[in-house]
C-alpha positions in Angstrom: 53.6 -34.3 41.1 51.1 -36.2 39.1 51.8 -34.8 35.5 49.7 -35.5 32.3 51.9 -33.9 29.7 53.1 -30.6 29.5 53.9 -28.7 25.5 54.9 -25.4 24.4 51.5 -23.3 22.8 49.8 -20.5 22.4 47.3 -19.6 25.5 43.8 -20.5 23.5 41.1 -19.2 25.8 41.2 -15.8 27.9 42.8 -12.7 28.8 46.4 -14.5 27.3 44.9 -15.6 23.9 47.7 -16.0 21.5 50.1 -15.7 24.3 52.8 -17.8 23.7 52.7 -20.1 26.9 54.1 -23.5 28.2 51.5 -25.6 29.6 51.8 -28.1 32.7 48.9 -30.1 32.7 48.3 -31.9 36.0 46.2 -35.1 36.4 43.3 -35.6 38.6 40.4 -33.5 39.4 37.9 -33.5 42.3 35.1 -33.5 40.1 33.9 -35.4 37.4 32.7 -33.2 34.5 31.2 -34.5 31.1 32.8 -32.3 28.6 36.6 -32.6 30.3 39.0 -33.2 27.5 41.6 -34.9 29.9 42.7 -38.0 30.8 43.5 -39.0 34.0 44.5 -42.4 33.5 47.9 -42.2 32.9 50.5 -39.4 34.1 54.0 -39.1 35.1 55.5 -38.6 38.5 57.6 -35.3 38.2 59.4 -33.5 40.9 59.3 -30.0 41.2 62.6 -29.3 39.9 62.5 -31.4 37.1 59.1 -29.1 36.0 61.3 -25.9 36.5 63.6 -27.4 34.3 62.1 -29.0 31.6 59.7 -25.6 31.5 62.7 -23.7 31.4 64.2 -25.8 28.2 61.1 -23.5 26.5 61.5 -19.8 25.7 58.2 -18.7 27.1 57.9 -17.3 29.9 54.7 -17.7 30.5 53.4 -21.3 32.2 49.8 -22.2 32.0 49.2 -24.5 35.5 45.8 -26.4 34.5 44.6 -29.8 34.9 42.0 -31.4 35.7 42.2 -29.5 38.9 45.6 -28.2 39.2 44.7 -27.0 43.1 45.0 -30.5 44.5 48.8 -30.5 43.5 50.0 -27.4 42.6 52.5 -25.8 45.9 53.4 -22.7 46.9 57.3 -23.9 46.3 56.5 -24.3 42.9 55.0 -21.1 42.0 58.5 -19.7 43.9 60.7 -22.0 42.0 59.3 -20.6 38.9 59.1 -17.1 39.5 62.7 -17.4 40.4 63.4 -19.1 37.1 61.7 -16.0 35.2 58.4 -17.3 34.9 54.5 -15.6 34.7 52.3 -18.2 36.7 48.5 -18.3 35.2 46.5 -20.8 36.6 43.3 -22.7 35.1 40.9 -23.9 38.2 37.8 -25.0 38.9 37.7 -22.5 41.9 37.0 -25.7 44.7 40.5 -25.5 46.1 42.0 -22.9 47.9 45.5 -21.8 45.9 49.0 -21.2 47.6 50.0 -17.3 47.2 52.3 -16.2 44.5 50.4 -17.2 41.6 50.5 -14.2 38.7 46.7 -14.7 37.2 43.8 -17.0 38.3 41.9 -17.8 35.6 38.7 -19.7 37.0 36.0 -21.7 35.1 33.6 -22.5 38.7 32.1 -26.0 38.6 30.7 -27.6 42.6 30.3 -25.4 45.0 33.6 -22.8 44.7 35.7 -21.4 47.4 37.1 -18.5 45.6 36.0 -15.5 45.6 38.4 -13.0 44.2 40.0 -14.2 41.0 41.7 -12.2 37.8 39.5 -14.1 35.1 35.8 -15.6 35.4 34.9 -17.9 32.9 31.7 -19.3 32.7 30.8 -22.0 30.1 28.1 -20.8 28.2 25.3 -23.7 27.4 22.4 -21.2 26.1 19.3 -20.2 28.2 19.4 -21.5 31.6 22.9 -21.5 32.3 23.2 -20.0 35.7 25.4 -16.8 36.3 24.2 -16.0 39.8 28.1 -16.9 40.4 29.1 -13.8 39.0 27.6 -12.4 42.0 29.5 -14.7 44.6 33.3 -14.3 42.9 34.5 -10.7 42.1 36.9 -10.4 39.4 38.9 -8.1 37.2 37.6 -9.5 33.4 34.0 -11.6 33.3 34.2 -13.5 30.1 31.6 -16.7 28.7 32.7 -19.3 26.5 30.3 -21.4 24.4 30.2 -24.9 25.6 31.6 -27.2 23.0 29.7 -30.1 22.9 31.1 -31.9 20.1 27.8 -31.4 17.9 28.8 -28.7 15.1 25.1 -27.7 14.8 24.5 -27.7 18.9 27.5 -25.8 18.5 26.9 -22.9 16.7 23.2 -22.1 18.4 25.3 -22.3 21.4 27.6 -19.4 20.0 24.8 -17.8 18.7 22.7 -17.2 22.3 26.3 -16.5 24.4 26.7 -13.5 21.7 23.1 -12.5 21.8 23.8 -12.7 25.8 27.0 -10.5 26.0 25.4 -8.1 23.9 22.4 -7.6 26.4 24.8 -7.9 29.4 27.8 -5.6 28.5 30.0 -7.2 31.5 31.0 -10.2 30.0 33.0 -10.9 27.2 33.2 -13.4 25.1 36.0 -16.1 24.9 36.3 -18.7 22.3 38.6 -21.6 22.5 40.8 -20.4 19.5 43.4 -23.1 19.6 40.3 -25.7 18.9 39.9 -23.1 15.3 43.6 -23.2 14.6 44.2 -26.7 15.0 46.5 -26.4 17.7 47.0 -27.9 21.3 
């Protein structure tokens, strides 16, 4: 598997926030979305085992699969191998992708045209007025949650967090989620 790093954190965004989680970030994405924070340029070639492993060196339990798009590698043999070695499976997807079984929590953040429709965790990036959330309608899930789009710009950023609260409030189904490992300085 094409791997971009993978570090010992807490979960940041979500349902998990403050969980303390290992993360396997996987390189390469279908789609090619302005605000991605990852680089696929550069990435190791790890076998399965040798993931298990070094995620096992960790003492959470709790693996983060995330990318890029972490459907375009991620196998069902993993997601055994792990749950075998004592491990919660969350996965962080665009939705484009169908996933192999087994996997614990499906966080998704839909971008393109999305194949899911049944997940644990929707998460919709929150730009202000405008941003469309006719998908809520097309993928059922257990929590509905919108996260302010960071776009870098402090000022940008805090009208942005501004109209998502003023949204949630209206529109008691969603919940907010803010990328708390951005606030703590963490990775």
């Amino acid at each position: 598997m094409k791997v971009n790093e993978f570090f010992v954190s807490l979960q940041g965004e979500g349902h998990f926030t403050g969980t303390p989680s290992f993360f396997l970030r996987l390189s390469g994405c279908n789609l090619q979305c302005p605000f991605c924070d990852t680089s696929h340029q550069t990435f190791m070639e790890l076998s399965e085992a040798t993931i298990v492993e070094e995620a096992s060196r960790e003492k959470p339990r709790h693996i983060v699969i995330t990318g890029g798009e972490p459907a375009l590698q991620l196998t069902g043999s993993l997601v055994e191998k792990l749950h075998e070695a004592g491990f919660f499976v969350q996965i962080e997807t665009n939705g484009t992708l169908p996933l192999p079984s087994g996997i614990d929590w499906v966080t998704c953040s839909p971008k393109g045209n999305p194949v899911l429709n049944n997940v644990d965790e929707l998460k919709v990036l929150y730009k202000g007025e405008g941003t469309d959330l006719s998908i809520a309608d097309q993928i059922q899930a257990k929590e509905y949650r919108l996260q302010p789009l960071d776009t870098g710009n402090e000022m940008r950023n805090s009208i942005i967090l501004r109209d998502t609260i003023a949204y949630i409030l209206q529109h008691p189904k969603w919940s907010l989620s803010l990328q708390t490992h951005k606030m703590l300085g963490i990775k």
